[in-house]
C-alpha positions in Angstrom: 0.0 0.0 0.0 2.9 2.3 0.7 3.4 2.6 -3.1 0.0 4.1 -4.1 0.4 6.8 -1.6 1.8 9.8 -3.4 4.2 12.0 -2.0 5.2 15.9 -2.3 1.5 16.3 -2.0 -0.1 18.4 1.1 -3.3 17.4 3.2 -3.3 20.2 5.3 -7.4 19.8 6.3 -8.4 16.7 7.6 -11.8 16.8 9.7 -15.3 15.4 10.6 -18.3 17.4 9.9 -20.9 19.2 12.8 -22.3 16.7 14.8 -19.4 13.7 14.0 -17.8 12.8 17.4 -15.6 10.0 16.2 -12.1 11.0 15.6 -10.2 7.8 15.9 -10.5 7.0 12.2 -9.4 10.8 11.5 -6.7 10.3 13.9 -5.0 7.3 12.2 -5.6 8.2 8.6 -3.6 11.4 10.1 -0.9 9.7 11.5 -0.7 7.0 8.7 0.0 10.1 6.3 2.3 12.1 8.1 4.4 9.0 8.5 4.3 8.4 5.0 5.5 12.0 4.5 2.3 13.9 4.1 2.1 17.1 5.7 -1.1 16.5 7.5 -3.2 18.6 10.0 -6.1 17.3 11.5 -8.5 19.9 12.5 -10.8 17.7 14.9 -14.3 16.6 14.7 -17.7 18.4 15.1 -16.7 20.9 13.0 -19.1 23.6 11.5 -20.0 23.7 7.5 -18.8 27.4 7.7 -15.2 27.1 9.6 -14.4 23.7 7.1 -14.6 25.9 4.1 -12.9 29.0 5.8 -9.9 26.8 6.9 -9.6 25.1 3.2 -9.4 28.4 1.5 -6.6 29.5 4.0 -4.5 26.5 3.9 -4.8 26.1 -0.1 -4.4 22.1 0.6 -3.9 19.5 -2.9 -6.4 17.5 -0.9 -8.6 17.5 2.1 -10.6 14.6 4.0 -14.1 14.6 5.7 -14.6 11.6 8.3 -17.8 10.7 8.5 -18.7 8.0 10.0 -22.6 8.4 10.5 -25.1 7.7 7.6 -27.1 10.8 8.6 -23.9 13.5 8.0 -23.1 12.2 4.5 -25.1 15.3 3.3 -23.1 18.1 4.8 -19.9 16.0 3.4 -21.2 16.0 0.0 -22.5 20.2 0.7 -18.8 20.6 1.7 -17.4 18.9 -1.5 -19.7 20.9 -3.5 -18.4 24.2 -2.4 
């Protein structure tokens, strides 16, 4: 698996959307990444639509994950994507 992971790329947003309280999954996709030489930050869970799309327009990022781990929040995922 280490081979399909591309390097000199930057995932500066990683985070679970409003009302997502599971972080584990965040936490080792983080850590997997950052080991693999990703520069990763992980912004937490339970974060709002609004502050998501702020902090991806700051950081500029090549990519960005969403953790969702809850049928139910696939919608604001998708809204997020969208934007």
């Amino acid at each position: 698996m280490r081979n399909l992971i591309l390097r000199n790329l930057t995932l500066r947003s990683l985070t679970g959307v409003q009302d997502e309280l599971h972080h584990v999954g965040g936490n080792i996709v983080a850590d997997v990444l950052e080991a693999s030489g990703w520069d990763v930050r992980f912004l937490g869970t339970n974060m709002p639509r609004e502050a998501i799309l702020r902090v991806i327009g700051q950081q500029r990022a090549d990519v960005v994950g969403i953790s969702v781990t809850m049928l139910f929040n696939i919608p604001q995922c998708s809204s997020i994507s969208r934007n």
